[in-house]
Phi, psi and omega in degrees: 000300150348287165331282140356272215285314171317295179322298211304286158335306147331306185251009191276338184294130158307154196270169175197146202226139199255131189244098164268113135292139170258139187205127161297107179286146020003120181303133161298112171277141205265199190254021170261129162308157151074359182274018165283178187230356151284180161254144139079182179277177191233145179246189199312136165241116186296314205313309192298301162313309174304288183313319173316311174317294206309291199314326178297315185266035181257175166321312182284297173284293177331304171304329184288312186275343163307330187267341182281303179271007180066066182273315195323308181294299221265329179273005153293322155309279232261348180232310179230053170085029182088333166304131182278169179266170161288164195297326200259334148323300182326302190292331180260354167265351166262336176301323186299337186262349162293099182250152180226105135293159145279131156298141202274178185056001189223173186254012176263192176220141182265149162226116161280113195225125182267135185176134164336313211230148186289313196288304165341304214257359170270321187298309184287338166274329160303334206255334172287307175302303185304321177293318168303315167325267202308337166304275181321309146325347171250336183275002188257330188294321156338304220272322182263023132297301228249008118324296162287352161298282190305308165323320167286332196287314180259022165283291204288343172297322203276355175290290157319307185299333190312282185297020181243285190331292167328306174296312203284314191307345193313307190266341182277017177252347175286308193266087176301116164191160161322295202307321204261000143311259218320311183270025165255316160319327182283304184309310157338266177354279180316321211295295207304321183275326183292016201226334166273344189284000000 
């Protein structure tokens, strides 16, 4: 009887097909060897891996492949009635489709995507990495736009100090006396590490 009831189920489900992408994860480095404030490599992190997942199931990635495949539209035919859905309905029937694993021993993650129909659930998974990708590539140009901010502030701060240096040797050299040797000698001194700097 058991038996049965299994088969008989087994064909009364719909079918349904499963889709994976693989996608390599990494911690952000910064482009200096040594500006960190660990050493060495860092080994497996659940945290880092969970935040990761959580940013793949975020708003910011969910919206983009929903907006890229149009599911507003096209799972709006199919759950409502010809209606498009909202952004955020679109989003919790994809979140519901999602599994995310670590490939074990390794630094990837499987996203796994379920769906009636195979090409539908290879769009959405392709489309999830690429979106996560493009996410992570934009938080990184960010992270060195705003680098080269500061960076830039104190190149021009030190610039300034350059010239106030400058200006001072300027003048303790028009004016020959012992007292203004020594602090001119010091002013060299300032000049030379801001000018190594």
């Amino acid at each position: 009887v058991v038996v049965i009831i299994t088969t008989l189920v087994t064909f009364a489900l719909p079918e349904s097909f499963s889709s994976t992408a693989r996608i390599k994860i990494e911690r952000d480095q910064p482009d200096i060897p040594g500006m960190t404030d660990r050493g060495g490599t860092v080994g497996y992190d659940a945290n880092f891996i969970q935040t990761e997942f959580e940013l793949i199931q975020s708003e910011v990635v969910l919206g983009k492949v929903i907006e890229d495949l149009d599911l507003n539209r096209e799972w709006g035919k199919k759950y409502a009635g010809g209606d498009r859905l909202k952004t955020s309905e679109a989003s919790a029937i994809l979140k519901g489709r999602i599994d995310l694993r670590p490939v074990r021993n390794t630094s990837l993650i499987e996203i796994r995507v379920f769906s009636e129909k195979g090409e539908e659930a290879a769009k959405i998974a392709n489309a999830l990495a690429e979106a996560y990708r493009d996410y992570r590539l934009k938080e990184h140009v960010r992270k060195i736009s705003e680098s080269l901010r500061v960076l830039e502030q104190a190149y021009e701060e030190n610039n300034g100090e350059v010239r106030k240096i400058r200006a001072e040797i300027a003048g303790l050299s028009r004016e020959q006396s012992a007292q203004n040797t020594n602090r001119l000698d010091e002013a060299r001194v300032r000049l030379g590490d801001l000018e190594r700097f």
